[in-house]
N, C-alpha and C positions, 0 to 999 in steps of 0.2 A: 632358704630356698630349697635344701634338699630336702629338710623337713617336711615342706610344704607336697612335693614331688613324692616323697614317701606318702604322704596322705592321700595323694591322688590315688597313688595306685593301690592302697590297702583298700580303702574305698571301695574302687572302683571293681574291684575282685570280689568284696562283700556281696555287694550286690549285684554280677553276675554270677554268683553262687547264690543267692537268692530269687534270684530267676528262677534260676534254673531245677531246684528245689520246688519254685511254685509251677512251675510249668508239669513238673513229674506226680506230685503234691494233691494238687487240682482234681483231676481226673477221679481220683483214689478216695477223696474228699465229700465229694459231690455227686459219684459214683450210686445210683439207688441200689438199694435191695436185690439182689443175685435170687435167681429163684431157690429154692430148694431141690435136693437131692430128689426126692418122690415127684415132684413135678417135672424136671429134666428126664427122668426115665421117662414116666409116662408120654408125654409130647414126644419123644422121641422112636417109641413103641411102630409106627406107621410108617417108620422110615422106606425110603428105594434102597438107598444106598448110606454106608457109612465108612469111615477116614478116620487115620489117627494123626494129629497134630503131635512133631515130634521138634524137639530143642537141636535136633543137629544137622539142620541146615543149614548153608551155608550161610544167607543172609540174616540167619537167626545169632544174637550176640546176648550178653547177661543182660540189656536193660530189652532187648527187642526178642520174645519166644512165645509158644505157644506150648498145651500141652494137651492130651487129654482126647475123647471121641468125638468126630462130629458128624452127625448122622441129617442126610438130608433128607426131604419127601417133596413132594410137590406143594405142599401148605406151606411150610415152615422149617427152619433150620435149626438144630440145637445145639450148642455143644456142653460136654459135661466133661468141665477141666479147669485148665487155667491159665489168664492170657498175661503178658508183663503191662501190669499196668501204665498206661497212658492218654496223650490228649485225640480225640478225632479219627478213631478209630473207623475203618468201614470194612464190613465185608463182602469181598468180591465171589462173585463165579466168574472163570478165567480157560478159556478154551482150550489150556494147554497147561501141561505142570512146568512151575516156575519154583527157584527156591531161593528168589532174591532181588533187589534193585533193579539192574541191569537187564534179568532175562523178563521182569512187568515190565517195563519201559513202553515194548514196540507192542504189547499186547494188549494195553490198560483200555485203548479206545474198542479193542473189541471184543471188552469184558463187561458185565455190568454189575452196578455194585445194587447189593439186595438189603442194605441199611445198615442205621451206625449202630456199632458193640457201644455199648453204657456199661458194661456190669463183668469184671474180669474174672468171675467165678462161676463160671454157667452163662450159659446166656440161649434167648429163646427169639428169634424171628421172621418173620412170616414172611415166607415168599410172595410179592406184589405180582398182582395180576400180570397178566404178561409177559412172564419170564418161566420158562422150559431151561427146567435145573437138566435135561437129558442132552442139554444141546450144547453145555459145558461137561468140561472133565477135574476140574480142579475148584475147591475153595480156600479163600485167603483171605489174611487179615491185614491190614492196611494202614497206615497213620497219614491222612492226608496231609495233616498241618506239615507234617518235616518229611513227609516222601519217603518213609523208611517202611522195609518191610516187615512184619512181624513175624507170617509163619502161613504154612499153607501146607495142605491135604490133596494126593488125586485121588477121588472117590470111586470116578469109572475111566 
């Protein structure tokens, strides 16, 4: 019987560590093609405004950080860095500077999110119609799936 109870739990630890491996694993995996260094300058060139994503914020931890420029314009958002790989990324513009869980919470509904990060080496996209990057003051990165935050810049 103890045997048996031993197997359970060796088991059953295998394979939440195998989860948990695919769930980090995945993203990284399946992740396309980062643009290139020459392309992130370029697109980037038109900017209003640009932000440094920095690892020492508060909400920022080893598996959740950002790093690197992100320059925004009214087309399109770039950054040229590097984000901690993960599942369901989004990034937000955020009316106010936050640097964690707790302080997006009461703000997330009156924030909007300008689409999902794919690529944790650069990344490049377009601001959707209808959205006045001048009317936020802050961009963030987001992991919807687990509510965690990753890292966020106030630009103006």
């Amino acid at each position: 019987m103890v045997r048996f109870l031993f197997r359970i739990v060796t088991h059953g630890i295998a394979l939440a560590i195998g989860f948990a491996l695919g769930v980090y694993l995945l993203p990284i995996l399946t992740a396309p093609p980062s643009p290139d260094r020459a392309m992130l300058q370029e697109m980037a060139q038109d900017a209003e405004f640009t932000a440094e994503f920095t690892r020492d914020l508060k909400g920022s931890d080893f598996l959740h950080w950002g790093e690197g420029k992100i320059s925004l314009g009214a087309d399109r958002i770039v950054h040229e860095g590097k984000l901690a790989p993960g599942p369901d990324y989004k990034l937000y513009l955020v009316p106010e500077f936050v640097e964690d869980e707790a302080e997006f919470a009461p703000l997330k509904s009156a924030s909007v999110i300008v689409g999902d990060v794919k690529t944790f080496d650069g990344l490049i996209l377009d601001v959707p119609a209808g959205i006045d990057i001048t009317a936020y003051t802050t961009v963030l990165i987001w992991c919807e799936a687990f509510g965690e935050f990753i890292t966020a810049a106030k630009y103006r």
